[in-house]
C-alpha positions in Angstrom: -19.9 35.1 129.4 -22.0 31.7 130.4 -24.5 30.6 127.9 -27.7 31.6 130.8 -26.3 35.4 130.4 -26.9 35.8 126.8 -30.4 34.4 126.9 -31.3 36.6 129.8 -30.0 39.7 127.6 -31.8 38.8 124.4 -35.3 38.6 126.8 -34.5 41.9 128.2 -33.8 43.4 124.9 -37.1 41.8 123.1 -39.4 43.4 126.7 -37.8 46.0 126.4 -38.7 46.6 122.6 -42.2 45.4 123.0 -42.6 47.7 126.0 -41.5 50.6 124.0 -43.9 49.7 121.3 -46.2 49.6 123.0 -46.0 52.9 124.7 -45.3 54.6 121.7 -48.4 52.9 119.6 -50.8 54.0 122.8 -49.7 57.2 123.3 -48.2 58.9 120.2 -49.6 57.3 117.2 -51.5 59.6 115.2 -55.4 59.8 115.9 -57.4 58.3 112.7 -60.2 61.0 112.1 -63.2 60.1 111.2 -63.5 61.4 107.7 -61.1 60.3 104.9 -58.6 62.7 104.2 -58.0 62.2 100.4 -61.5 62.8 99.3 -61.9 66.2 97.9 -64.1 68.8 99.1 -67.1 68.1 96.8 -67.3 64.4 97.7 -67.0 65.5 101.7 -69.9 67.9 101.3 -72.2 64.8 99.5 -71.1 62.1 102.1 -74.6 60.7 103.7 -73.4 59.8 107.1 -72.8 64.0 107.7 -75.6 65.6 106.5 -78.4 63.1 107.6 -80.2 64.5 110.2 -80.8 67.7 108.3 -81.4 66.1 104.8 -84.9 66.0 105.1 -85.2 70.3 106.6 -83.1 71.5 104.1 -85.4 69.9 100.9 -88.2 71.0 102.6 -87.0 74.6 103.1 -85.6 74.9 99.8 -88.9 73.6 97.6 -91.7 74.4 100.3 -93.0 71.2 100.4 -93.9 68.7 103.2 -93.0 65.0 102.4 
């Protein structure tokens, strides 16, 4: 086989690796979510970022006080 053949195969095969990559990292890589998944329930429940819109109703339905 001439010496041009084997360099020409070698780029095929890296495109065509990279293509697949590629492919595969855009359309079947797992989704991250947007919570953590190790932390256990009770930490989940106290994280700030879910609760903060309502932080301030619940205190002031559960002590009666405006504030």
């Amino acid at each position: 086989m001439p010496v041009i053949s084997w360099f020409s195969s070698f780029i095929f095969l890296g495109l065509s690796v990279s293509l697949g990559l590629l492919i595969y990292f855009l359309f079947y890589a797992p989704k991250k979510k947007d919570k953590e998944p190790d932390l256990p329930p009770e930490l989940e429940r106290q994280s700030p970022e879910s609760n903060d819109a309502s932080t301030l109703e619940n205190l002031e339905k559960k002590y009666g006080k405006k504030g």
